[in-house]
C-alpha positions as CSV (number, residue, x, y, z in Angstrom):
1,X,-57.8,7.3,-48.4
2,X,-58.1,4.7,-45.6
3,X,-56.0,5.0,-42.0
4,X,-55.5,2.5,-39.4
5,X,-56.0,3.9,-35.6
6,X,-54.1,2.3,-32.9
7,X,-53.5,3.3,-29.6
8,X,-52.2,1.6,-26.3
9,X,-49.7,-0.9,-27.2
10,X,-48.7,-1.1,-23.9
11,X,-46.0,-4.2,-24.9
12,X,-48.0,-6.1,-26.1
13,X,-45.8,-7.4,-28.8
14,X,-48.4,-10.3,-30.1
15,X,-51.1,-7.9,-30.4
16,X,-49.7,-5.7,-32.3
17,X,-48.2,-7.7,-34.4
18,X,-52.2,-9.2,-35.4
19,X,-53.1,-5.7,-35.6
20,X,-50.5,-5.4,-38.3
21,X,-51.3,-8.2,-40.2
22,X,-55.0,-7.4,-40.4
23,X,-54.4,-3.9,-41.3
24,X,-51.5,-4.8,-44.2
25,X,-52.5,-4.2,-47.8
26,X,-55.8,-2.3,-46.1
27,X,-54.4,1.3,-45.3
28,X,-52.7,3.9,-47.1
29,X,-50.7,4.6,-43.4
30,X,-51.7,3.9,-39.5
31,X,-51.3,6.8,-36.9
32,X,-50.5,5.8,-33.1
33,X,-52.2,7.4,-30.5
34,X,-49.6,6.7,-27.8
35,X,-48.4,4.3,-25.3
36,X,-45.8,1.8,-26.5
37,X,-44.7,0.6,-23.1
38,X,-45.9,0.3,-19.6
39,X,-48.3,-3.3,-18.2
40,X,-46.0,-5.4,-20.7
41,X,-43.0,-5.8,-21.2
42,X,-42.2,-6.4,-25.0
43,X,-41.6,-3.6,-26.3
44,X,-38.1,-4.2,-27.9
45,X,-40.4,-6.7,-30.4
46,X,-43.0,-3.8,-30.8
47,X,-40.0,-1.8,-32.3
48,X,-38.7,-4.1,-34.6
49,X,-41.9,-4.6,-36.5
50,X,-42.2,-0.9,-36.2
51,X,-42.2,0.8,-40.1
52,X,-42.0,4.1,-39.1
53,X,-42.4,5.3,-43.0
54,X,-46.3,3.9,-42.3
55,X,-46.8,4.3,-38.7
56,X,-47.2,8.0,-37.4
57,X,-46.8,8.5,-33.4
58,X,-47.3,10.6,-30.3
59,X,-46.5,10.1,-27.2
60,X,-48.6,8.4,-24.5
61,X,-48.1,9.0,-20.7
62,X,-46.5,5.7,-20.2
63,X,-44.4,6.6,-22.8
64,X,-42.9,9.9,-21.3
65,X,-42.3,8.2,-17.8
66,X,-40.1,6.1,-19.1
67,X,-38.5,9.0,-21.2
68,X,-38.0,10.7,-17.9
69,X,-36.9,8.1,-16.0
70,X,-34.1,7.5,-18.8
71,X,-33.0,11.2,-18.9
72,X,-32.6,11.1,-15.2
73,X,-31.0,7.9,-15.1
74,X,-33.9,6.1,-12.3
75,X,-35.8,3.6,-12.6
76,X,-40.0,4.0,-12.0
77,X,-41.0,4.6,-8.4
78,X,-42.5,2.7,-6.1
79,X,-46.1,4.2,-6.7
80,X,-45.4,3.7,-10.1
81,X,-44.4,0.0,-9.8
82,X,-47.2,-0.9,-7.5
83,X,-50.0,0.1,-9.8
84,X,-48.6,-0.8,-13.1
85,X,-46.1,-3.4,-12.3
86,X,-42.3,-4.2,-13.2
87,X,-42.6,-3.9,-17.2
88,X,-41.4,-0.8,-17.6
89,X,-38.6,-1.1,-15.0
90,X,-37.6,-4.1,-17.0
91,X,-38.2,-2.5,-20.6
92,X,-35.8,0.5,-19.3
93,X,-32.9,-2.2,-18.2
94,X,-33.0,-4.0,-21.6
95,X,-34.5,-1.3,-24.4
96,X,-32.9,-1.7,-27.4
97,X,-31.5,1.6,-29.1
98,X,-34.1,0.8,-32.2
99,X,-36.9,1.2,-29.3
100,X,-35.4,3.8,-27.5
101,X,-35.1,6.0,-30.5
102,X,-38.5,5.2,-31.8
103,X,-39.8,6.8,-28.3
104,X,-37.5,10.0,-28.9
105,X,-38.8,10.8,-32.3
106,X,-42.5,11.0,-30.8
107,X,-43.8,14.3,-29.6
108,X,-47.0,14.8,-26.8
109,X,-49.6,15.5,-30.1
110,X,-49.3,16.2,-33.9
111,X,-51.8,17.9,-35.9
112,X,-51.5,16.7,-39.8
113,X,-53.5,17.3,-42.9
114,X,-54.7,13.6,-44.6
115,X,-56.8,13.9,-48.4
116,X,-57.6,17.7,-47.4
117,X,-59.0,16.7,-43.9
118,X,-57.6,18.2,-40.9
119,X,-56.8,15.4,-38.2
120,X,-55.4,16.0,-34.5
121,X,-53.7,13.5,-32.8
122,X,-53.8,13.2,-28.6
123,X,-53.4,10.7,-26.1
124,X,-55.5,12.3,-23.7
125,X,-57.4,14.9,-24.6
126,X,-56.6,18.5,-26.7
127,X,-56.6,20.3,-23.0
128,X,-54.2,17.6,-21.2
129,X,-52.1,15.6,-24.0
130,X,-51.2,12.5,-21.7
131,X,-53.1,13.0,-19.2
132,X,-56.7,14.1,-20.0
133,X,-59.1,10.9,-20.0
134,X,-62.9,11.3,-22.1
135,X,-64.7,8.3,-22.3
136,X,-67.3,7.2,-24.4
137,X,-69.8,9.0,-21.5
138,X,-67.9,12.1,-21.1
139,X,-70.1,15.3,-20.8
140,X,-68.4,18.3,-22.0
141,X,-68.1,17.7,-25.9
142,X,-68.4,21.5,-26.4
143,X,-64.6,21.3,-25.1
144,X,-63.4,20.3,-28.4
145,X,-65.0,23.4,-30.7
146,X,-61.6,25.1,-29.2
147,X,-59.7,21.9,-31.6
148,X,-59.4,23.6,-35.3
149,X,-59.1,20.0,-36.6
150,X,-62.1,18.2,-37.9
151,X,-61.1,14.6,-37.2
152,X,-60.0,14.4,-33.5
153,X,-58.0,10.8,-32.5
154,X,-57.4,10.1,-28.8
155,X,-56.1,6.9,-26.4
156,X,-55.4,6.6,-23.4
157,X,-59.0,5.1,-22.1
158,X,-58.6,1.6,-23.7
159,X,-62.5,2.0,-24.8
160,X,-63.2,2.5,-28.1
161,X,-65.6,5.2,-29.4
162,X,-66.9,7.8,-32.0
163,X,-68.5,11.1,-31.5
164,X,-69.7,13.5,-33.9
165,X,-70.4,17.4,-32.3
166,X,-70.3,20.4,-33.5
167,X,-68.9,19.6,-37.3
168,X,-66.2,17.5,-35.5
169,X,-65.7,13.8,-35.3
170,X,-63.5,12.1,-32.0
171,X,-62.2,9.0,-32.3
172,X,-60.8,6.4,-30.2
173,X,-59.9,3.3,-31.8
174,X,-59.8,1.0,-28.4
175,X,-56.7,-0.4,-27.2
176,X,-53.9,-3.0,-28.9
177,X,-52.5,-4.4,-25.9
178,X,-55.1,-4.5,-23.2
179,X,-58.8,-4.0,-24.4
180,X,-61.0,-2.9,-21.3
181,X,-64.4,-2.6,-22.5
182,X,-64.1,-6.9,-23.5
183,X,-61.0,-8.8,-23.7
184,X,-59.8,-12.0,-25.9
185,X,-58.5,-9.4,-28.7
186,X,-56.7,-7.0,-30.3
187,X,-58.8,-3.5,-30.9
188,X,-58.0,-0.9,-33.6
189,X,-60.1,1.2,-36.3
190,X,-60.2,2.3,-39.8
191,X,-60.9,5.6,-41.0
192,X,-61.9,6.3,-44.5
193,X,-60.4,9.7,-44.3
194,X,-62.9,11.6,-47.3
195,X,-66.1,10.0,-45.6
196,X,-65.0,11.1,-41.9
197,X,-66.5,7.7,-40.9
198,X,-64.7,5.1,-38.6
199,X,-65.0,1.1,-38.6
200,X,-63.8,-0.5,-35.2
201,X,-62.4,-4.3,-35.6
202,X,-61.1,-6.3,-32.9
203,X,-58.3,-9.1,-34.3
204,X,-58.0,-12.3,-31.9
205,X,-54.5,-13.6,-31.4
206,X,-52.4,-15.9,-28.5
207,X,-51.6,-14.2,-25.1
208,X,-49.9,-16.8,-23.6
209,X,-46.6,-15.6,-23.7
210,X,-47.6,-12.1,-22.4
211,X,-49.7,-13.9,-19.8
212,X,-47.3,-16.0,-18.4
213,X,-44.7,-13.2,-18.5
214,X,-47.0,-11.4,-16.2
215,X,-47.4,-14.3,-13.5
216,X,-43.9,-14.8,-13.5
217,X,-42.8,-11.3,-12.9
218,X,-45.8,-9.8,-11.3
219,X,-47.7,-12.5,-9.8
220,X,-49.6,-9.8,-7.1
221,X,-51.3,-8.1,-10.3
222,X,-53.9,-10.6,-11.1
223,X,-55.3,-7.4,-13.1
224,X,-53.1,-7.5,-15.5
225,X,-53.6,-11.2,-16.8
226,X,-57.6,-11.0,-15.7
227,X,-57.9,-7.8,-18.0
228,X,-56.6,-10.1,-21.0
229,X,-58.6,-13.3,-20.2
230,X,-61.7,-12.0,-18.7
């Protein structure tokens, strides 16, 4: 049995959809580690190529901020605006009910059984689900002997990694929608489930339109168009 990983979306609508089309006919199913919205805005075209009978998801912190702001009827703060930028203000005015109850259905982790291996799913990390952050340099791997699973997936870091300790394997397949370790593509993994081993692929597609969305609305962040063209 072979899985796609993907993780951080982040509206990145013509990412993803690369990511889908190298994956088709590849994977028996794809699991999401989180973060559909926030930096972009596109993520009413996310959902519509969305098959949630393949695609398995959590929720990423992005992802519960605008949950929250919905339930409350506000939009993001200020703080929140001034480091991330307008997307998700935007998504929230616009997002479609197809998005909207794609992003209810998701909870904070999921821990599922895939060809008799156990797998947990996190955006962060198993001891802070959104928030928790363990790079490819992080120093306290005996953290995750407390994880019963034997396959561990994360996000939230946008760097791809593996790490085998202690009998377990954590994975983090990169990010979709904005790549940090290099940029020019789209990253994601496979897993071949019965092996426990992970291939990392990185799909090249056309950022213009995500690109020039992000000058025109937020033409202060240069970050987020230099973090896709650097």
């Amino acid at each position: 049995m072979k899985v796609g990983l993907i993780s951080d979306i982040h509206g990145n609508s013509p990412a993803f959809q690369v990511v889908l089309a190298a994956l088709r006919d590849r994977v028996d199913s794809i699991l999401f580690m989180g973060d559909l919205v926030g930096y972009y805005a596109f993520v009413n075209e996310c959902a519509e190529n969305w098959d949630a009978n393949q695609i398995i998801g959590i929720l990423g912190n992005h992802d519960q901020t605008l949950i929250d702001c919905l339930a409350q009827g506000k939009e993001p703060n200020e703080s929140y605006r001034a480091r991330y930028g307008s997307a998700l203000t935007r998504c929230m005015r616009i997002l479609s009910p197809q998005a909207r109850e794609l992003l209810a259905s998701w909870p904070q982790h999921r821990s599922l059984t895939l060809d008799g291996v156990s797998v947990a799913m996190y955006h962060g990390a198993p001891w802070m689900p959104l928030q928790g952050r363990v790079y490819p340099d992080f120093a306290e791997w005996e953290r995750f002997q407390a994880c019963p699973e034997e396959v561990i997936l994360l996000g939230h870091t946008h760097y791809p990694m593996v790490k085998e300790c202690g009998g377990k394997v954590i994975i983090n397949p990169g990010s979709v929608g904005q790549p940090r370790s290099r940029s020019g593509a789209a990253e994601y993994a496979i897993l071949d489930v019965p092996k426990r081993s992970v291939q990392f692929e990185r799909a090249p597609y056309d950022a213009s339109r995500v690109i020039q969305d992000s000058r025109h609305h937020d033409p202060q962040m240069n970050y987020l168009v230099e973090v896709l063209t650097r």
